[in-house]
Every structure is written in C-alpha cells, then in structure tokens.
N, C-alpha and C positions, 0 to 999 in steps of 0.2 A: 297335496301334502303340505302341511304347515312349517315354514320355518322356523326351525328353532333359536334362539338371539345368541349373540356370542358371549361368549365368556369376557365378562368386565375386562380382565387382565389383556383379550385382543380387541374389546371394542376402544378402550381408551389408553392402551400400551404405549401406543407412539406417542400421544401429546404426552404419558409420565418419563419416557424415554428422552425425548427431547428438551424437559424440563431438567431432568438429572444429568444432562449434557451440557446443557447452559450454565448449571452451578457448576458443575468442576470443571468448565471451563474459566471460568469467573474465578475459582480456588486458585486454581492454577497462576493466574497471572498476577493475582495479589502474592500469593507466594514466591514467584519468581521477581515481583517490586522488593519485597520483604529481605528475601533474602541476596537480593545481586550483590551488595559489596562482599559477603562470603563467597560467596561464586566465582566473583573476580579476582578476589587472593587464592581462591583454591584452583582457580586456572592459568593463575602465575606461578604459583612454588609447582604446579606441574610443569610450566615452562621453564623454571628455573632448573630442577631435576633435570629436564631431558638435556640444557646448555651441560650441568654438571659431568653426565653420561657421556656425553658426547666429546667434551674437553680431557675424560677420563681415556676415552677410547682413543684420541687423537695425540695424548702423549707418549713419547717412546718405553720400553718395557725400563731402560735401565735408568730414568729420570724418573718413573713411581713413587723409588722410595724417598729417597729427599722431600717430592712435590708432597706425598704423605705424611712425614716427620711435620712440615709447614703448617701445614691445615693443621695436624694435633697442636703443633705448639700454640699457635693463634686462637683455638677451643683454650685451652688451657690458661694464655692467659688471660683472656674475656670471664672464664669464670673465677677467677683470681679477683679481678678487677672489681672496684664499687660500683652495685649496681650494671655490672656488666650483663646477667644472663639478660635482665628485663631491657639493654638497649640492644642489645643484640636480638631479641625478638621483635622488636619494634622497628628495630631495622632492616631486619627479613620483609615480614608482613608490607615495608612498605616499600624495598625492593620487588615481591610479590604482588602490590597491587600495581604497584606502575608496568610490569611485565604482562599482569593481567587484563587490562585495560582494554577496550574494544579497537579496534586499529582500522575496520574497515571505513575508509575513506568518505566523507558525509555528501551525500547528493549536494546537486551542484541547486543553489537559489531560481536560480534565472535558464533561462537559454542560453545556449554557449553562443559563438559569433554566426554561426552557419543556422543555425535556429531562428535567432534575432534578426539574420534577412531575410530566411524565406517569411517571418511573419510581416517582414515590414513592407515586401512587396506585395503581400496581399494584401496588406490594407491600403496600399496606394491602388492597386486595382480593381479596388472596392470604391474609391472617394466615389466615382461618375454614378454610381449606382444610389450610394448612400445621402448624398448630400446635394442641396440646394442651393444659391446664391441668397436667397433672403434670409438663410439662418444665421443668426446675430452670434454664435457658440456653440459653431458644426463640430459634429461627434469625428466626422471623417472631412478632412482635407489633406492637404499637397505639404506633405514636410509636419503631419502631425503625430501625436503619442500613439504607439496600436495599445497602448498597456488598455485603455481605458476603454477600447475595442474589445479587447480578446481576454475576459474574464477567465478563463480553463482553457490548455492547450496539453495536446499530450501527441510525443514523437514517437514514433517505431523503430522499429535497428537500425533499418535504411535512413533515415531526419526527414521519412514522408510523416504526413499530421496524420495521425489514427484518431482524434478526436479533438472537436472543436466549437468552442460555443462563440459565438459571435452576438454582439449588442449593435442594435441598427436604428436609428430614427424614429420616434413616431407619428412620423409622416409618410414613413413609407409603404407604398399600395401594397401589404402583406398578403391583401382580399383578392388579389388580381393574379390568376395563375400565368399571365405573360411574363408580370415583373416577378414573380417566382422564378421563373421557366429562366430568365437572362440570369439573376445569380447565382441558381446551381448551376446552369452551363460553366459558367467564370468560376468556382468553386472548383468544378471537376478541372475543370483547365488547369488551375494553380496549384490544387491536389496534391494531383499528380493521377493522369491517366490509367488503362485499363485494371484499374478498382471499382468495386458499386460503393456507392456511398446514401447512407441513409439520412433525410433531412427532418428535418423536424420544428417546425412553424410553431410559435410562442407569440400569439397575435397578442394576448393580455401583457404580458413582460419585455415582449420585443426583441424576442431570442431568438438565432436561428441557432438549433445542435447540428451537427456534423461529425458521423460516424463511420467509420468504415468496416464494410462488412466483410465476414468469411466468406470464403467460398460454399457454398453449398455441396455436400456429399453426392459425389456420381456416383459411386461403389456399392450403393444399396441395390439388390435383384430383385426380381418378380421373387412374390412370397405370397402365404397365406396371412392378412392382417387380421388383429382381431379388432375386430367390427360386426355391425348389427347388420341385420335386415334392411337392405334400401341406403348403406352409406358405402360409399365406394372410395377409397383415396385414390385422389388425383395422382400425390406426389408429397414432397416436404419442403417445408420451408423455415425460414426464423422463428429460435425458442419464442421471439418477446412479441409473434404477430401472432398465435394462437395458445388459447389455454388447455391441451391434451396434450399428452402423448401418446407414441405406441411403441409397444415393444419390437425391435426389427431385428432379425438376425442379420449378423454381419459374421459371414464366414465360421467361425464356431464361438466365437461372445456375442451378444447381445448388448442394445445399444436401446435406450430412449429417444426417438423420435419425431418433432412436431411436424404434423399431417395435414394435408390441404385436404377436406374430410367433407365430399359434395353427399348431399341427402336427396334421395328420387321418392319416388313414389307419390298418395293420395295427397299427402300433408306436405309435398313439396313445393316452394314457393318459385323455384327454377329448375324444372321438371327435364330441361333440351339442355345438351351443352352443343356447341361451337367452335374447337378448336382451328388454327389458325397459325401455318408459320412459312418457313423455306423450305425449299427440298432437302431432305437429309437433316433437318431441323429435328425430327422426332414426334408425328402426330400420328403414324402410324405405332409409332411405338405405345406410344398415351390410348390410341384404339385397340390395342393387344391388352396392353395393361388393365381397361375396364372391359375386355372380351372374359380375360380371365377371372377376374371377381365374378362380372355377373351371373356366368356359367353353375357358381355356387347355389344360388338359388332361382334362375329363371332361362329363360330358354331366349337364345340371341340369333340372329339375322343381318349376317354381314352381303353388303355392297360395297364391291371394289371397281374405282375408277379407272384407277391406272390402269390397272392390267396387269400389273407386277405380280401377284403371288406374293403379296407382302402376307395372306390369312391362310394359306396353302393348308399349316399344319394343323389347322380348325377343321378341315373339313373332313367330316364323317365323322364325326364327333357327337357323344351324347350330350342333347343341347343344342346342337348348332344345327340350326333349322334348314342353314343354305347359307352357301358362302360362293356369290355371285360376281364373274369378270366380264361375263357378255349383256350386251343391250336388252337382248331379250330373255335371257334369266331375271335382270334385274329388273324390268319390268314388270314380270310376271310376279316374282318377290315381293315387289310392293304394292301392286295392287290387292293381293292377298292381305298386305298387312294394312290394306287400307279396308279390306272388308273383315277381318278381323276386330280391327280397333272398333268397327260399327257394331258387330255382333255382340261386343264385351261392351258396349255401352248401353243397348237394347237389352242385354240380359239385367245387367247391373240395376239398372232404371226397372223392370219388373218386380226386381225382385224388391225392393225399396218400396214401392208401389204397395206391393202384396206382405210387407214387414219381415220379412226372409232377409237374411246374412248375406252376401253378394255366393253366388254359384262360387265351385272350389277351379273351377277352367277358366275363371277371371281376374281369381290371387295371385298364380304364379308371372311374375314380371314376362314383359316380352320385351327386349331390346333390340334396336335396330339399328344399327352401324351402317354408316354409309363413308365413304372414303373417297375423296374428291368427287363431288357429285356431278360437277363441270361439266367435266372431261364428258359422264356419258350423257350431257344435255346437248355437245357439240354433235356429239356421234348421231343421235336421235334426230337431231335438226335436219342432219345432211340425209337421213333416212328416212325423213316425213311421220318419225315418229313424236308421243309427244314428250313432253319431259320429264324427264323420272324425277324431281321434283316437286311436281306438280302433285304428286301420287304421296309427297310426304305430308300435306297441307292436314289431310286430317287425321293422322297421328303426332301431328305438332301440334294442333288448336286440340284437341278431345285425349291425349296419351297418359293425362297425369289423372283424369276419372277412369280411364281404362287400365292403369296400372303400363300402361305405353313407354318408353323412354327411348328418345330419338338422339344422338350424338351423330355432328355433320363431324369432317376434318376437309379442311381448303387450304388453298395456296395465299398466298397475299395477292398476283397475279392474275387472279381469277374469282377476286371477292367481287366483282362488281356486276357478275354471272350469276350469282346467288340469287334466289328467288326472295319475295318479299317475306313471304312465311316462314322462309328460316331463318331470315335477320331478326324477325319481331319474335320468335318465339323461343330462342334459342339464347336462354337469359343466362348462363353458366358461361364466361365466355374464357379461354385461353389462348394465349398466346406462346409459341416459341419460336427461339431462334433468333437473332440478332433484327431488330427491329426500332424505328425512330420514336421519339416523344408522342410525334403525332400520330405515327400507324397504333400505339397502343393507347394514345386517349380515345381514337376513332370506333377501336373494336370494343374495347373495355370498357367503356362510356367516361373513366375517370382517369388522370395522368397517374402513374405509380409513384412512390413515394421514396423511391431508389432510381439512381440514375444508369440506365440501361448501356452495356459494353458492346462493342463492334463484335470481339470474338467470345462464343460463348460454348459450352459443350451441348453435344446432342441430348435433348430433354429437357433443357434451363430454358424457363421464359418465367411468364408472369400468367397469375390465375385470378378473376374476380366472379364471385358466384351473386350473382342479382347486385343487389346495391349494397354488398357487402366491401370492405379494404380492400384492394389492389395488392396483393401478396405474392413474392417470388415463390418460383415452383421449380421441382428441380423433381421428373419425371422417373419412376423406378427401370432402371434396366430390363428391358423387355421383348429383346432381338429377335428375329425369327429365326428359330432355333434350325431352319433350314437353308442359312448362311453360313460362309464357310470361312466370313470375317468375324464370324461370333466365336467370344472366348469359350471354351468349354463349360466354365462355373456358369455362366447365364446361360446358357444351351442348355443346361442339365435342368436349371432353376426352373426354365418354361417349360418342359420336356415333365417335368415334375408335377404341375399342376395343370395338363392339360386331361381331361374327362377320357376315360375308354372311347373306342373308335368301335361303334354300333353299327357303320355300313364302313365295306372294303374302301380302300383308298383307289382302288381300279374299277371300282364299281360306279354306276350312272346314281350318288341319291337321292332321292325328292328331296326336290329343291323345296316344297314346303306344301303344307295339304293342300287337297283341292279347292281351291277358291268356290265358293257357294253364297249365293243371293242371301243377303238378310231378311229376316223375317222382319213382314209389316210393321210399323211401331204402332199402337195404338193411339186413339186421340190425347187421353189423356197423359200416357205418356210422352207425348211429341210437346204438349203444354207443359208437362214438368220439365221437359230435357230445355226447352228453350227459356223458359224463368231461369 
C-alpha cells in the first residue's frame, strides 16, 4: 500500500511556525525598546496612585475634609496660574518617571571577595601544573593575575563554580592522558567534591571547559520504549552526548529522554555486551532490563550464577527458553545453544548457497544471558566439570551471523576469571557502580570524560558501545518484582511487561529443546563459511 505525502501545511508547518515565532518575537521587543519611556511613566502614575490611596486610607475620617479643601485649593490655583496646567503635567510625568524607573539592583561586575578567593586559590594550585621555569612571561605563577587565566567563571547558590573555562600554556602535554588525569583530579579537588564534572580539551585554543553536571534521573521505570527491531536501551544519559530522544512515561506526564540506544543483530558492529560492576551496583537489574525488551521480539535464555533468584519471575514465561541456577541445567542450556548457533549457521549458509531468504527459525533473535558466570566456573572446577564458558566461545565468535546475542554480567573481583572469548568479543562494554579512572579505562578501553563519584545510586555507571564516547548511563528501574524492598510503582511496571506464563510456576519446564547433532556442512559450504 502506497503512501500518501502530507499535506504541505504538515509537511513544512513547523519551519512556517517557527518563522512566525521568531518575527513576533523580534516585534515584540522592538516594541517594548520603542515604547519603555511610556511604560515607565505609566508604571509610575500607577505607583503614584497606589502612595495616593494608600495616604488616603491612612488619614483619620475627621482630618478628610480640610486634607480635601487643600488639594482643591492648590488644583485651583495651578490652573489660575501662567502656564500652570502645562508645568504641572510636566511635573507629574516627571514625578512619574522617577517613581517608574527600574529599582532592581544591577548585577554586581566582578566576583564579590569570597569568589575572588576561591578563584585565586585555584589558580595558585594550578602554577605546578601550568608553568615552567624557562618561560620568560608565564601565564601561571606564585602571586599572579587569575583574570588573564579564568576568561568565563560562573557560581551556583552555594559559591561552588558550575562553570569554567580555564587558558593554559601551549606547552602543555594536553596529548597525554596522565597530564590530563593530574588536573582534573586537582580540578575536582578545588571544585568542590561529590559533583561529576564534565571536561572538555581545547587542544587548538588551549582551553580547558569545566562544567558541572546534573544529576542523572533514577525515577524512570521499566516501560515499553519506542524502538525498532534489534535496539535495545541500555539506559539515559546527557542531552548534549547523544542526538535522539524518546518518549518516557514518568508516572502520568511524559518526558523527552536521551537514550544509550545499543543495536544487535546482522549489521551490528558489537554484537556481545559485558557488563561490570559491585554487588548491589545494578547489573542484574541492566540483565532484567534487556530480558524485558528482548522478550518483545525473540526468545531469551537466562544463566544465573549466583544462585539468588534474581530471574525467578521469568520463568515459565512465553519466550523464556530456561532460566538456569544449577551447574548442570546450565550446562546443559548451553550447550544447546552452542549447537543451535551451529545449526542456524549451517541453515543460513545453505540457504545463501541455494539463493533462498535465510529459513524463518533463524530470524527470530535468541539471547542468552548469563549472570556471574564465575561463580559456576568455580563450582565446575571443584566437580571436574568443564567450564560453562567455554560452551559460550561459539555463540560469541558466530552469534551476530546467527542472529545470536550473548550479554555476560561480572563482578570487578572476579574479572580476571573471565575467559579469553568474552573479553575479546564482548565489544559493548558497561560499567556500574562506584569505580576508579583506571578500573574504567581498563574495561572501556577509553577514560570517561566526567569525572567518576565514590557514592553513586543503584544503575549509574558509564556505557561505551565499540569505539564509540565513553557516555554516563543511569539504568531504568528494573527490581525483581519479587522483592519485598521493591516500591510498588516498579513492581507493577515489571509485573506489566512480563509475557503470559505458558508452563506452571510449580511445574518442571524444559529447560530448552532437545539438543540434536547438526547436520554435515558440505564442502562447499564449510569453504564459504571459512572465507
């Protein structure tokens, strides 16, 4: 069915709307230039009126008439007088403009005296960083101007800096993320503590910006986002690090909000993600969070390490293939989805072969969550089994030609556990949870561009998808709706978007279909699959 094109009037309404805003914006304030000295006498004789009224109301009843006889007499003889009416309006009008006159008090030039030292001690706590001994007319020394330093400064209510540009040397190693690393440390020090602050390197100009950011919205719940096929929101972060929004409900208005907006599937360039934080940091919550999207359109396979019944309410769920706490469920789970991924590669590759569309039992995604995977590589060791890890190698290397998508969640404690396969394939990487410089250059490949707080809430870290920006992320509320610390509004929210329950909750379900041998590949295709 063909679309029909819109009607001119909504294809190009907004940019005439916006135009027609702009001019009577622009009227407006020529007119308000135009006409201010009216304004300001007609804002005095109304001030003068209310003195009048007010001086009227405040005299006693039996002093009236005299006070009134007065006024007549003095009317009376002003218009007697030469040229009395016209000084006598002249002399209104300019009682009236002095009464009118704008009074609020004029912003102050400079920084008051408690301003002027906190900048002055940052700029002495800046000389060791900024300046050399062989500069003949160094920008920073001992007892010098900050003026010529601190181009733009801007306080907050508290006289902490909310923003700051700073002028430095150009000598200084700006290319060297160490000598980066020591002046925002000294930045946030002189600050002023638990704030993130945003930096901003000016290698051409030799500026560093300093900004201080909001807080990030916890309050957002699990919801249905609108989104396509194969993108999944992480989470949200800063208007000015991504160009989308989405519409979010927030309790009954609706809000605009910019989305950390990961893409899976064929065409994806980081197919695995990896999260990464502390206990109680919120990575099970980020595995709820993409359990529930992906549910939407493909069929998911949870592995739990702990043991906790963090995924309880998943199971028996239409969609949810198995949702595994023991060694040998989760074994069993993955090695299915290791002969799976084979099967859907062997189809795939035929059917490409034979010029056929990929089969329709190779479209629908299959995700597979695995949730501290550690934990049951310890348990397997001490049981001589082998490691469930080992079983994710080829749903990490082949999952993005099989429509596969694997997401680990680890401890920081036990990243060094990790097998090689899912360091190297798991290009999506986050973090939460209160975390150092270096624990997030090490996972994220890159330092973030905000400087990271001691105390943080459950779900704030930082998200970096392949070799994309280092962008804070602040995780949708996502509770297990069978906690009894979970507020009701997110208990209902998850409770909301979980799928019908296809097998009893006291019922044994298959854990996932029966595992079966793939069929031979052909020569020729085992030469295409390897090209």
């Amino acid at each position: 069915m063909a679309r029909r094109p819109l009607p001119r009037i909504l294809s190009n309404g907004g940019a005439q709307l916006a135009r027609s805003r702009d001019l009577a914006r622009t009227a407006a304030d020529s007119a308000t230039d135009v006409l201010h000295p009216l304004i300001t006498i007609i804002r005095g004789l109304r001030r003068l009126a209310a003195a009048g009224l007010r001086k009227w109301a405040d005299t006693p009843k039996d002093k009236r008439g005299p006070l009134l006889f007065l006024v007549a007499s003095v009317i009376f003889v002003v218009a007697l007088a030469p040229y009395g009416p016209l000084l006598a309006v002249v002399a209104l009008m300019a009682a009236a403009a002095w009464q009118g006159r704008d009074r609020t008090p004029p912003a102050p030039d400079g920084p008051d005296e408690g301003q002027t030292q906190r900048l002055q001690s940052l700029y002495e706590a800046l000389v060791p960083y900024f300046s050399v001994a062989e500069d003949p007319a160094p920008l920073y020394a001992h007892g010098g101007d900050w003026e010529k330093a601190f181009p733009e400064y801007e306080f907050d209510a508290t006289g902490r800096f909310a923003h700051l540009v700073i002028r430095y040397p150009a000598y200084f190693p700006d290319g060297e993320p160490e000598a980066r690393a020591r002046v925002e440390h000294l930045l946030t020090a002189k600050a002023g503590r638990g704030r993130e602050y945003h930096f901003v390197w000016d290698e051409e100009g030799n500026q560093l910006t300093v900004a201080v950011l909001a807080p990030l919205p916890t309050d957002i719940a699990a919801q249905r986002f609108v989104t396509s096929p194969g993108e999944t929101v992480l989470g949200f972060t800063d208007a000015s690090e991504v160009q989308r929004t989405l519409p979010v409900a927030h309790g009954e208005e609706q809000r605009d909000m910019p989305p950390v907006v990961w893409r899976t599937g064929i065409r994806s360039t980081e197919p695995h993600l990896l999260a990464v934080g502390q206990p109680g940091s919120g990575t099970s919550t980020l595995l709820r969070s993409v359990a529930l999207q992906a549910l939407e359109y493909g069929d998911v396979l949870i592995v739990e390490g702990s043991g906790t019944g963090e995924y309880a309410c998943l199971t028996g769920r239409d969609g949810v293939l198995a949702v595994e706490c023991a060694l040998a469920g989760a074994l069993a789970s993955l090695e299915w989805a290791t002969t799976e991924t084979e099967r859907r590669l062997i189809a795939v590759n035929r059917a490409r072969q034979a010029g056929h569309p990929p089969p329709d039992d190779t479209k629908r995604p299959l995700w597979i969550l695995v949730d501290r995977p550690t934990a049951l590589a310890h348990v397997a060791a001490a049981d001589g089994h082998k490691d469930p890890q080992s079983l994710l190698q080829v749903p990490l290397r082949h999952g993005r030609a099989a429509n596969v998508t694997v997401v680990v969640a680890e401890q920081f404690d036990s990243l060094d556990a990790l097998s090689d396969p899912v360091r190297q394939h798991t290009r999506a990487r986050v973090v939460l949870g209160p975390a150092t410089g270096e624990q997030l250059t090490t996972i994220l490949g890159a330092p973030p561009h905000t400087t990271p707080v001691a105390h943080v809430p459950p779900g704030r870290g930082y998200a970096r998808l392949g070799t994309g920006p280092v962008l804070r992320l602040q995780v949708p509320a996502t509770p297990d709706p069978y906690d009894d610390a979970t507020s009701d509004a997110h208990r209902q929210a998850v409770l909301d978007l979980l799928p019908p329950r296809t097998t009893p909750a006291d019922a044994e379900p298959d854990r996932v279909p029966a595992a079966t041998e793939p069929e031979p590949v052909p020569a020729e295709a085992a030469v295409a699959e390897s090209s």
